[in-house]
N, C-alpha and C positions, 0 to 999 in steps of 0.2 A: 770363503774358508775352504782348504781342501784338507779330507780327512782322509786317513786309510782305512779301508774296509776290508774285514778280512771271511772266508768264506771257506769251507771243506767238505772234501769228500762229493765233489762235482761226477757223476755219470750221467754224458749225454750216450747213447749207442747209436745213436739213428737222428736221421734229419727232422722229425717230431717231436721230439721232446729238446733239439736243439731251437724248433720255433718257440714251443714254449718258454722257453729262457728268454726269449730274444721281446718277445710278447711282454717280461714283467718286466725288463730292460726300461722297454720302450714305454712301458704304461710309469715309473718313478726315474723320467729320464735325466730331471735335473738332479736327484741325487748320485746317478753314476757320470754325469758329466761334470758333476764338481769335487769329486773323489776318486780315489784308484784305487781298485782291487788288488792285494794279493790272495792267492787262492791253492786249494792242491786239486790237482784234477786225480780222483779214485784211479784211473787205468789210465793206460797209453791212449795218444790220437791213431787211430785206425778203422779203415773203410772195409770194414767185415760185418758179416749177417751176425745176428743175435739170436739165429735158429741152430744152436747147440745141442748138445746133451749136458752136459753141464753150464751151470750160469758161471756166464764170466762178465766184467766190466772193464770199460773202454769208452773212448770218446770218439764219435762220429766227426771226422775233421773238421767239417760246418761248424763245430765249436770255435773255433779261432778264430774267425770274423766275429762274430759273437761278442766272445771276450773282447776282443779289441775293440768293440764299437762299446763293450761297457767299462773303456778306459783300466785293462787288467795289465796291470804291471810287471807282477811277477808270480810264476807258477810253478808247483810244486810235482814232481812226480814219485815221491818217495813215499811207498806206501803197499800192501801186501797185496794189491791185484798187477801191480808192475809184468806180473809173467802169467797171469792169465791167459794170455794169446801165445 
């Protein structure tokens, strides 16, 4: 049976907490291989430091293998950290 899953407000910034993901992926694998995400990712994909002065949110590119390997279909980026960076 394949269901849609749906999921919000994803901030990976860094390659650490993109393993994290990957880690609960991997540990309830048969339920993301028998469903597909759609999703919104908080902030844009981009390979920048997290050592700001102000917090902002963003996806450490490493996310997209990720996603993909937890069968994500379709992703959102409409949301109020868009211009963070």
């Amino acid at each position: 049976m394949n269901n849609i899953l749906f999921f919000g407000d994803l901030a990976s910034p860094d390659n650490n907490c993109t393993q994290q993901l990957l880690e609960s992926i991997n540990k309830y694998e048969s339920v993301f291989n028998t469903n597909s995400l759609i999703g919104n990712l908080e902030g844009l994909i981009a390979d920048n430091s997290t050592n700001t002065e102000t917090p902002i949110l963003f996806n450490h590119p490493s996310i997209v293998q990720v996603l993909n390997f937890g069968n994500a279909k379709v992703l959102s980026l409409a949301n109020n950290h868009t211009l963070d960076l």
